[in-house]
C-alpha positions in Angstrom: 0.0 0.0 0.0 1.1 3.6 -1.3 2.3 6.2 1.3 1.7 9.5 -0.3 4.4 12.0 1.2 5.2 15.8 0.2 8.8 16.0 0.4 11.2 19.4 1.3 13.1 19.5 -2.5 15.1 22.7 -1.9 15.0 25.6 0.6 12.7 28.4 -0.3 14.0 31.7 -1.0 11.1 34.6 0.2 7.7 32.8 -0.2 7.8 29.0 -0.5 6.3 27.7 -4.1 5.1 24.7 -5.6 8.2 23.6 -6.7 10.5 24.1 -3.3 8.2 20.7 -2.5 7.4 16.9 -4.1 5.0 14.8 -3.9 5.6 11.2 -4.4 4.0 7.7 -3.5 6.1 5.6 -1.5 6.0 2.3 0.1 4.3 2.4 3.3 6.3 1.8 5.8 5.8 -1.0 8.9 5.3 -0.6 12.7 8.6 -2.8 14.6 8.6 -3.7 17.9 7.5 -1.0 20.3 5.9 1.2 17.8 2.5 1.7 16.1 1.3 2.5 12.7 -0.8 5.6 12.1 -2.7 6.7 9.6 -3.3 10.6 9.1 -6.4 12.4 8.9 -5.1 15.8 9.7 -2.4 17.8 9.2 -1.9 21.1 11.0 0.1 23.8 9.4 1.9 26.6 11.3 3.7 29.3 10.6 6.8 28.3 12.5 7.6 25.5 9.5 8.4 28.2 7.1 11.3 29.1 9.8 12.6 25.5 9.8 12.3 25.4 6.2 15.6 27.6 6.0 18.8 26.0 6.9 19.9 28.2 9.3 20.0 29.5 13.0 16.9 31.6 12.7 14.0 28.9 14.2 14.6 27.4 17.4 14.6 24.0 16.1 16.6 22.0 13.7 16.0 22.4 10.1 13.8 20.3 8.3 15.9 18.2 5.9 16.0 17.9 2.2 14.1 15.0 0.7 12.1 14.2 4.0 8.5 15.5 4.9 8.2 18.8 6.8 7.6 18.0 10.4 4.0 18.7 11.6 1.2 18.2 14.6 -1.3 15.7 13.1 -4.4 14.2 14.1 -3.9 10.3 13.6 -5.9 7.0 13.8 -3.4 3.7 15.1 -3.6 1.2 12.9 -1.6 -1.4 14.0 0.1 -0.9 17.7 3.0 -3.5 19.2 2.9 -0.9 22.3 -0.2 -1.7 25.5 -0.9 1.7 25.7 -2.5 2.4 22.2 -5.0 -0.2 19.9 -5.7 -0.5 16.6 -8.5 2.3 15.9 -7.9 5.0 18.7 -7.6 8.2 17.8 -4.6 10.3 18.7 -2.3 13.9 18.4 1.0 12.9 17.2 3.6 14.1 15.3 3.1 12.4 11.7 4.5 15.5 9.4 3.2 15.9 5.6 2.9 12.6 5.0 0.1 9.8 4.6 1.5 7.1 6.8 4.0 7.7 9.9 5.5 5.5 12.7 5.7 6.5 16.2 7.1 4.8 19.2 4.5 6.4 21.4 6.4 9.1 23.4 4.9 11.9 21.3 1.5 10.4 21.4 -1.6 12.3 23.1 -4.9 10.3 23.1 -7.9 11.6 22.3 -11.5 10.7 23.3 -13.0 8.2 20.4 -16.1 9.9 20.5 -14.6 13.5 19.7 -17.1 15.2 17.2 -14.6 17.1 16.0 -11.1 15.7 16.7 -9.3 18.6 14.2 -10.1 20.8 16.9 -7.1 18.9 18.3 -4.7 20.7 16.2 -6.4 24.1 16.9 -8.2 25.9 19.6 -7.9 22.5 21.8 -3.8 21.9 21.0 -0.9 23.9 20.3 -2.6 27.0 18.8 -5.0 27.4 21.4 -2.4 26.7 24.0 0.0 28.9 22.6 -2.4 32.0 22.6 -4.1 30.5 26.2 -0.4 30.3 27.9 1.3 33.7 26.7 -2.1 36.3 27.4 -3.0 34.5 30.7 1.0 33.8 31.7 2.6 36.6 30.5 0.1 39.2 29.2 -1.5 38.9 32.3 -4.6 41.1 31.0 -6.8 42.6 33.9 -10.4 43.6 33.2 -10.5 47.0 31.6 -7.6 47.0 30.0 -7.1 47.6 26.3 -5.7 44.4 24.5 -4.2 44.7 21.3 -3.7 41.5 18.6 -2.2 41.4 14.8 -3.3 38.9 12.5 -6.8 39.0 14.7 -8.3 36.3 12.5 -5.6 33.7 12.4 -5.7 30.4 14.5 -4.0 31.9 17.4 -4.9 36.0 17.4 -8.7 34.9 17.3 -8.1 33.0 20.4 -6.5 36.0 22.0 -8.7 38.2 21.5 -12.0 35.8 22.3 -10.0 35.0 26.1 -9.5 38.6 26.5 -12.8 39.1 25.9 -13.9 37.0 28.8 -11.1 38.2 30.9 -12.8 41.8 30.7 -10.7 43.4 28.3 -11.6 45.9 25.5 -10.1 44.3 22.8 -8.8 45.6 19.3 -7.4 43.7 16.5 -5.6 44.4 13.2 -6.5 42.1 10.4 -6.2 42.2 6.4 -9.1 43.2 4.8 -12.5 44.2 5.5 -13.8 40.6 5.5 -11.6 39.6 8.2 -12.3 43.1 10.3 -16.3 42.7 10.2 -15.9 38.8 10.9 -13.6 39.9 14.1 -16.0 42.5 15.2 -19.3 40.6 14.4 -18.7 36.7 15.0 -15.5 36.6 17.4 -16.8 39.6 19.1 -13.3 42.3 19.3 -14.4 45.7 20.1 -12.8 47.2 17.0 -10.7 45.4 14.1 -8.7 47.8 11.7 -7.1 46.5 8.3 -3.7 46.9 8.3 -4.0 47.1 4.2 -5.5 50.6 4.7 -3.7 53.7 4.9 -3.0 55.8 8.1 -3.2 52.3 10.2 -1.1 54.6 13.3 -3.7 57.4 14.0 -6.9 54.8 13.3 -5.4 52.7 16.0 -4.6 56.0 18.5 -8.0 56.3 17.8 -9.3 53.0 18.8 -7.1 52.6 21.8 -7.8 56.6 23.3 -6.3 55.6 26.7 -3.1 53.6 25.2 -2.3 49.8 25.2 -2.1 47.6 27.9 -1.0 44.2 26.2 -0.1 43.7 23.0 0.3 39.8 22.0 2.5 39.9 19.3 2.7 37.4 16.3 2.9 39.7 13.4 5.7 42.0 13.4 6.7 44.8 10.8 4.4 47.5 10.1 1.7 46.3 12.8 4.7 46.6 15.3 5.5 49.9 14.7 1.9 51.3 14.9 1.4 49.7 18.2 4.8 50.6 20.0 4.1 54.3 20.6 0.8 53.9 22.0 2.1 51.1 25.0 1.2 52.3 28.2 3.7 52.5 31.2 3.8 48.7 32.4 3.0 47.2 29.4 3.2 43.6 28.6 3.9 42.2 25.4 3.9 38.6 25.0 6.0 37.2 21.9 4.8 34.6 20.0 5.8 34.8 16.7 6.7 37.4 13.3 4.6 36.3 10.5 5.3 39.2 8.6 8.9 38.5 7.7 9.2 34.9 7.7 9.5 34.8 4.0 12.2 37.5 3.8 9.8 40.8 3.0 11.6 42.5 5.8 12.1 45.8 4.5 13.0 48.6 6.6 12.3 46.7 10.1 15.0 43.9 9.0 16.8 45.2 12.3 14.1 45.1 14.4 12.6 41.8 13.0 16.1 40.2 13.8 15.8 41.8 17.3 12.5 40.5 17.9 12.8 37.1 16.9 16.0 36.6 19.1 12.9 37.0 21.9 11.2 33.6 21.1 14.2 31.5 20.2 16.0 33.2 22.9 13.4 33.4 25.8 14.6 36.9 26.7 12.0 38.9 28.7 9.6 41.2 26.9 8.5 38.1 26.9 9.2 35.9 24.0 8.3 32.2 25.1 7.6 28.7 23.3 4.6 27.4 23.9 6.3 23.5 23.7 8.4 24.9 27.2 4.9 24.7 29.2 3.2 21.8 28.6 4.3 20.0 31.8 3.2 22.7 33.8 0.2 24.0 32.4 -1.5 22.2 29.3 -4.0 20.3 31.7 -5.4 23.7 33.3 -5.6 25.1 29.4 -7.6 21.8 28.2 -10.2 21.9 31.2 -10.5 25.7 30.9 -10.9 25.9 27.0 -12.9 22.9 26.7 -15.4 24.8 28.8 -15.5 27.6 26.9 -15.8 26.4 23.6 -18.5 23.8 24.5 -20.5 26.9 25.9 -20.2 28.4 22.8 -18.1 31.2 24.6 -15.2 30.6 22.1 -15.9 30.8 18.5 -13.1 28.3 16.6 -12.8 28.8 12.6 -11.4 26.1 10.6 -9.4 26.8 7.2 -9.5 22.9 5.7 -8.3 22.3 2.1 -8.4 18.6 1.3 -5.9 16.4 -0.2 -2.6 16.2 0.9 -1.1 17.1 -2.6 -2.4 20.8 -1.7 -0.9 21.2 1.7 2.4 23.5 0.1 -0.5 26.2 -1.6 -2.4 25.9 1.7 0.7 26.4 3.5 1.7 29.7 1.2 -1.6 30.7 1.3 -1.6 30.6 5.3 2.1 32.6 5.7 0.3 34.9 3.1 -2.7 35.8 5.1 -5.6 34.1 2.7 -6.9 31.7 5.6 -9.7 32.6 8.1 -8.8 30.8 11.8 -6.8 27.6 11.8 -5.4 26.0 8.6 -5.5 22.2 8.3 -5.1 19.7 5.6 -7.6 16.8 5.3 -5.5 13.8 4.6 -8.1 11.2 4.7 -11.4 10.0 7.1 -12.3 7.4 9.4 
């Protein structure tokens, strides 16, 4: 039986395209002793792969290498198990990468409840992304009820999430988005006080306006020119959690190449301002996050969008696509069904 795999051909220079990737049909490949088979259903896509992408010291991980699939959260049924722990049909979060078929000894296996309606929530609101943005507003953004909370890409997997918790936390809440679609969508179904487009000119005094009494806490995961309009406007005591710098991970640095470099050093460096990990605080704190986001979302408090293209062969457009801005929440990649 064929394992279809997309395969890292060449480093990408600026945006990744078609061709920096391959698809090809291998052999599938065997569970041994003390391992289990697993068959993917979905694939999460991040941001932080186009940094690992580049072979180089600018992610905090190893490189991805050439000829191999891009690492990458998945959502996973066991087919065949040589390990007590898991059986043949349970659904788990693993690590499986961009790939059909992957072999795990366990260790990086998370189980999930076989009755899950929607298990891809697993790669979003209810895994990494929604830890991510639970871990650095509540941990280091520390938002207290009337302050003004400010998020970039406010419609993204983790941004939506930020601003929906600082919602409930009490915070007035503004986010910067591209496009109109995204703004209205912030405003009317995730319920931000005010959403600007950071396409449109004079994005500065729009968000002076919107935020008369300063900022508070800005999360940031955007970078660049977003950045720059929020900096002036942080009040005294400020926090600004550091997630991640979508805007130059491709290269479009521009004038803030500097300041890009700076800020990154934050998040693979841990240096207060804060940048963190969100991998660095599992141990400690992913159990409080489950019990605490589970709630909300199953009383509808938080609003979880799903970008899903289907078919494996797609994930490297969807994956553009994403560092690009065209998806709405969290983007996944159908692989295959139950």
């Amino acid at each position: 039986m064929a394992n279809r795999r997309v395969l890292l051909a060449k480093r990408p220079h600026g945006a990744p395209r078609p061709d920096d990737f391959t698809v090809l049909d291998q052999e599938r490949p065997w569970a041994g002793e003390g391992e289990v088979l697993l068959r993917n259903l979905f694939l999460s896509l991040d941001p932080y792969m186009r940094g690992r992408m580049d072979d180089g010291d600018g992610s905090y991980a190893a490189p991805y290498a050439l000829g191999e699939p891009p690492g990458g959260g998945t959502v996973a049924e066991v087919i065949s198990s040589d390990i007590d722990a898991f059986r043949s049909g349970d659904l788990v979060v693993a690590n499986g990468g961009w790939q059909e078929y992957a072999v795990s000894n366990g260790s990086d296996l998370y189980a999930l409840p076989q009755d899950m309606a929607h298990p891809s929530l697993a790669l979003g609101i209810l895994g990494m992304t929604g830890f991510a943005a639970w871990y650095g507003l509540t941990a280091i953004g520390a938002p207290k009820s009337g302050e003004t909370l400010v998020v970039g890409a406010a419609t993204g997997a983790v941004g939506a999430a930020v601003g929906q918790i600082g919602k409930i936390l009490g915070c007035r809440v503004v986010g910067i988005a591209g496009g109109q679609r995204k703004c209205r969508h912030a405003v009317e179904v995730l319920g931000f006080g005010a959403c600007l487009d950071h396409r449109a000119p004079r994005l500065s005094e729009r968000l002076a306006e919107a935020a008369p009494s300063g900022v508070d806490v800005y999360f940031e995961n955007v970078g660049g020119a977003v950045r720059a309009a929020v900096w002036p406007l942080l009040n005294v005591g400020a926090r600004v959690p550091v997630c991640g710098l979508v805007s130059g991970y491709n290269g479009d640095l521009d004038a803030d190449g500097n300041s890009h470099d700076l800020m990154m050093s934050l998040i693979v460096k841990r240096v207060r301002m804060e940048g963190f990990m969100v991998g660095d605080h599992y141990g400690t704190g992913f159990e409080t996050f489950s019990q605490q986001m589970s709630g909300w979302v199953g009383a509808g408090r938080i609003h979880a969008d799903e970008d899903i293209v289907d078919g494996l062969e797609n994930a490297p457009e969807a994956f553009g696509g994403m560092l690009e801005g065209r998806n709405l929440g969290k983007t996944l990649v159908r692989i295959g069904n139950r």
